[in-house]
Every structure is written in structure tokens, then in C-alpha cells.
MDTraj code that builds the backbone (N, CA, C; nanometers):
import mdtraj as md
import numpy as np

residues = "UNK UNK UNK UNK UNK UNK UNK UNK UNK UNK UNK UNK UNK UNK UNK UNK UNK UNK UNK UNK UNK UNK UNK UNK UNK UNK UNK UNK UNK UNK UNK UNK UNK UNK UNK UNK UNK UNK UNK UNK UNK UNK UNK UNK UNK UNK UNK UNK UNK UNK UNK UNK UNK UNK UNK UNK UNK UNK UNK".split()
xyz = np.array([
    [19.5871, -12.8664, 8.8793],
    [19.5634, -12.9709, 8.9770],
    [19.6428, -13.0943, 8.9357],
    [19.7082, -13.1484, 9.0072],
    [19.7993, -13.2508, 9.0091],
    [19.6916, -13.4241, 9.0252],
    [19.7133, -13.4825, 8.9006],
    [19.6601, -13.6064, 8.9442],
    [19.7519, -13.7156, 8.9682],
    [19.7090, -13.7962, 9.0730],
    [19.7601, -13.8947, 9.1480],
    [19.7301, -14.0320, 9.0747],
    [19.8070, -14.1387, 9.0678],
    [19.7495, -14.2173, 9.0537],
    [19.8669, -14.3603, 9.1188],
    [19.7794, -14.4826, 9.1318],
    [19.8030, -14.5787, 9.1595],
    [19.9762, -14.5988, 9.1321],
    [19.9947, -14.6106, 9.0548],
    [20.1247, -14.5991, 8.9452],
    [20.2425, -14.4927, 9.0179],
    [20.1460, -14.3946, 9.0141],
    [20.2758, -14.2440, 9.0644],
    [20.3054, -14.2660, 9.2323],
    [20.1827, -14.3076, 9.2843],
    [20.2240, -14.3434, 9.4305],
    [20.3226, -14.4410, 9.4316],
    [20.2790, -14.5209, 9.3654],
    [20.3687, -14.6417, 9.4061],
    [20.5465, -14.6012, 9.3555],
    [20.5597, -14.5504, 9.2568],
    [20.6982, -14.4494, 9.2151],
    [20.7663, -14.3910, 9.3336],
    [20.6703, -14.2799, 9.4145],
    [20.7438, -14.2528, 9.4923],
    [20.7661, -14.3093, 9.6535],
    [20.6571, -14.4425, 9.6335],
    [20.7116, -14.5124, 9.7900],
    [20.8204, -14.5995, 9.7600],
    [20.7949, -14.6025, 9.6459],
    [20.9681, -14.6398, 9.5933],
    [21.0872, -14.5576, 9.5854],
    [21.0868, -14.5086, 9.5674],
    [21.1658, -14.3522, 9.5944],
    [21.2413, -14.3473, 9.7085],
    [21.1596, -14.2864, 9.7929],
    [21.1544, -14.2733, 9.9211],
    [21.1929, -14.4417, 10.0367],
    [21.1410, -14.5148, 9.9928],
    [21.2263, -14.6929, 10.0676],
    [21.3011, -14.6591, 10.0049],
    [21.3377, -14.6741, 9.9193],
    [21.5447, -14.6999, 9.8475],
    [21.6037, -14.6103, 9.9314],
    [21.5352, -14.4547, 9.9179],
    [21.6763, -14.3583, 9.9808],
    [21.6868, -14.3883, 10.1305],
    [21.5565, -14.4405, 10.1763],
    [21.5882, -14.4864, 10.3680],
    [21.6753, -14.6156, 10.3888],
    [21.6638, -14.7104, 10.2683],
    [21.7528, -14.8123, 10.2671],
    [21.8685, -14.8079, 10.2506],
    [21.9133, -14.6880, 10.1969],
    [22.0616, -14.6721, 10.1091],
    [22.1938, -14.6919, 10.2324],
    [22.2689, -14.7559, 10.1998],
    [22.3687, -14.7493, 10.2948],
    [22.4992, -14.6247, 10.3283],
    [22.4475, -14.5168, 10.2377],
    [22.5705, -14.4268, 10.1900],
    [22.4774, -14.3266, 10.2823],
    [22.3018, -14.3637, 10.2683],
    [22.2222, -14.2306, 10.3337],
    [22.2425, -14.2071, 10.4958],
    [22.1663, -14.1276, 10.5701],
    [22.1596, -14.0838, 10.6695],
    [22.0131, -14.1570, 10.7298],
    [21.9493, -14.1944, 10.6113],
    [21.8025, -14.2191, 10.6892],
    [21.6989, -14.0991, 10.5934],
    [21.6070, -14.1397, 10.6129],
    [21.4691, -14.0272, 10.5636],
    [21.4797, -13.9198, 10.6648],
    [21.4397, -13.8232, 10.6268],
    [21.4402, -13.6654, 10.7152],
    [21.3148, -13.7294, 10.7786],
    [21.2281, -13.6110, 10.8706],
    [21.1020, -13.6588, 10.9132],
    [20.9757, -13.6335, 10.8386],
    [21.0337, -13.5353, 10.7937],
    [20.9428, -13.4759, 10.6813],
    [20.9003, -13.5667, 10.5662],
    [20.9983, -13.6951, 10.5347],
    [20.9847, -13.7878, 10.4112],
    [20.9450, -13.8856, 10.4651],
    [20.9974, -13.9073, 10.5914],
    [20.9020, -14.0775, 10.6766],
    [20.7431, -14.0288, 10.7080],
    [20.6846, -13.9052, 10.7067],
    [20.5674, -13.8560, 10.7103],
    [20.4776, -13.8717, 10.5770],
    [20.6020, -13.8516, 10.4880],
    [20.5181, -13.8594, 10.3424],
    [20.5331, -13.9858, 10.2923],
    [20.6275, -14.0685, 10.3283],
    [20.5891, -14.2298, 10.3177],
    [20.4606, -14.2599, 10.3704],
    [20.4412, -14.2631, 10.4860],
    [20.3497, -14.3057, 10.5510],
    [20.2103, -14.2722, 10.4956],
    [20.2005, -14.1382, 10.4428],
    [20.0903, -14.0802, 10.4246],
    [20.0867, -14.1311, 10.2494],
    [20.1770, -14.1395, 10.2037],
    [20.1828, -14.2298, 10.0559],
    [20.1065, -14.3644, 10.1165],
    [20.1820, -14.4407, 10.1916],
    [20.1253, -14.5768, 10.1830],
    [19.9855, -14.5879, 10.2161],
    [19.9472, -14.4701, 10.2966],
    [19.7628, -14.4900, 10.3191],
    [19.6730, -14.4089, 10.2627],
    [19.7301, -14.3199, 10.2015],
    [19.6811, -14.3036, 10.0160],
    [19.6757, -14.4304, 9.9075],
    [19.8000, -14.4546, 9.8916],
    [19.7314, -14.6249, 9.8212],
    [19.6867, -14.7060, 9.8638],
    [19.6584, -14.7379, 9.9854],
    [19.5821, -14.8194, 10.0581],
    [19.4207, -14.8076, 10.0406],
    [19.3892, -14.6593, 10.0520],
    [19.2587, -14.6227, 10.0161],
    [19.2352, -14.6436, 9.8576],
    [19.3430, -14.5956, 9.7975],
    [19.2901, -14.6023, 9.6476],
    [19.2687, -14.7600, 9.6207],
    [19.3400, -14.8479, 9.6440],
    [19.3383, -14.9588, 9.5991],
    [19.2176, -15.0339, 9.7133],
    [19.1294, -14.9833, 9.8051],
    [19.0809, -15.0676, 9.8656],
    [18.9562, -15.0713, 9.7983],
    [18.8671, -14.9872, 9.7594],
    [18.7275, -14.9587, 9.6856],
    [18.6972, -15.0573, 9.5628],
    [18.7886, -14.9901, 9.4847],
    [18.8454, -15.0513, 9.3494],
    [18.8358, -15.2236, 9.3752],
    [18.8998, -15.2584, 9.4851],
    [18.8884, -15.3908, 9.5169],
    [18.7349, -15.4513, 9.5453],
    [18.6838, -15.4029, 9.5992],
    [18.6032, -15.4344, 9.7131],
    [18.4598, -15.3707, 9.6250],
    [18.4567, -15.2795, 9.5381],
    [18.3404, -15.3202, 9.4324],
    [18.3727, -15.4192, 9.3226],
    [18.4839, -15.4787, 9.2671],
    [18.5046, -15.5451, 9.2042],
    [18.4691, -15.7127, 9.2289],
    [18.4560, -15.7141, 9.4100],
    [18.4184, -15.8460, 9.4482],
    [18.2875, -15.8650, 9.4322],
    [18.2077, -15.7162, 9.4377],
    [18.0474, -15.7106, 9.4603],
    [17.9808, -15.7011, 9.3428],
    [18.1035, -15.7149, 9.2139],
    [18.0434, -15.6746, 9.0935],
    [17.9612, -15.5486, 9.0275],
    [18.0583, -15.4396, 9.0798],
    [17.9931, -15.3142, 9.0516],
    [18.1383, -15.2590, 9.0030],
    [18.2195, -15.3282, 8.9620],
    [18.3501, -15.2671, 8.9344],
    [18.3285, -15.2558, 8.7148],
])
top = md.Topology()
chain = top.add_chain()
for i, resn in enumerate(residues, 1):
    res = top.add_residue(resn, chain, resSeq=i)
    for name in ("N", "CA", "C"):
        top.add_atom(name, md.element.get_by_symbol(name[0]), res)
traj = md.Trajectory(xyz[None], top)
């Protein structure tokens, strides 16, 4: 089983922006603007809890 974390997501939405930014590229396939997307609201969830018991003091 593959673990995820805060850190590794953020690696590859980095990844993945550079190669859609690149000026030499073609663009992200659809298949990689799918897995951006689905990266960015994977860390969105991970980082929202974490937050949000930490305000309530249960972190």
C-alpha cells in the first residue's frame, strides 16, 4: 500500500504545473489535468481537518 502524504502531493502538483507550463511542452494530456485536479482536492482534504481541529484544539 502506497502512502500519501502532504509533502508527496505537493511534489507531484509540482510536477505536473511545470510540465503544463513548459514552453517546449504540448500541454498536460487529459489524463494528467485529471490527476492534477484530483491531486489538488486530495490536499485540500488532507490539509483541511488537520487545520480545523487545530483551531478547536483537538489537534
Amino acid at each position: 500500500m502506497v502512502t500519501v502524504t502532504q509533502e508527496s502531493l505537493a511534489e507531484k502538483i509540482k510536477r505536473l504545473e511545470s510540465r503544463g507550463n513548459a514552453e517546449y511542452a504540448l500541454g498536460l494530456t487529459l489524463n494528467e489535468e485529471y490527476q492534477l485536479a484530483a491531486y489538488r482536492m486530495l490536499l485540500k482534504y488532507l490539509t483541511g481537518p488537520v487545520e480545523a481541529n487545530l483551531e478547536n484544539g483537538n489537534g
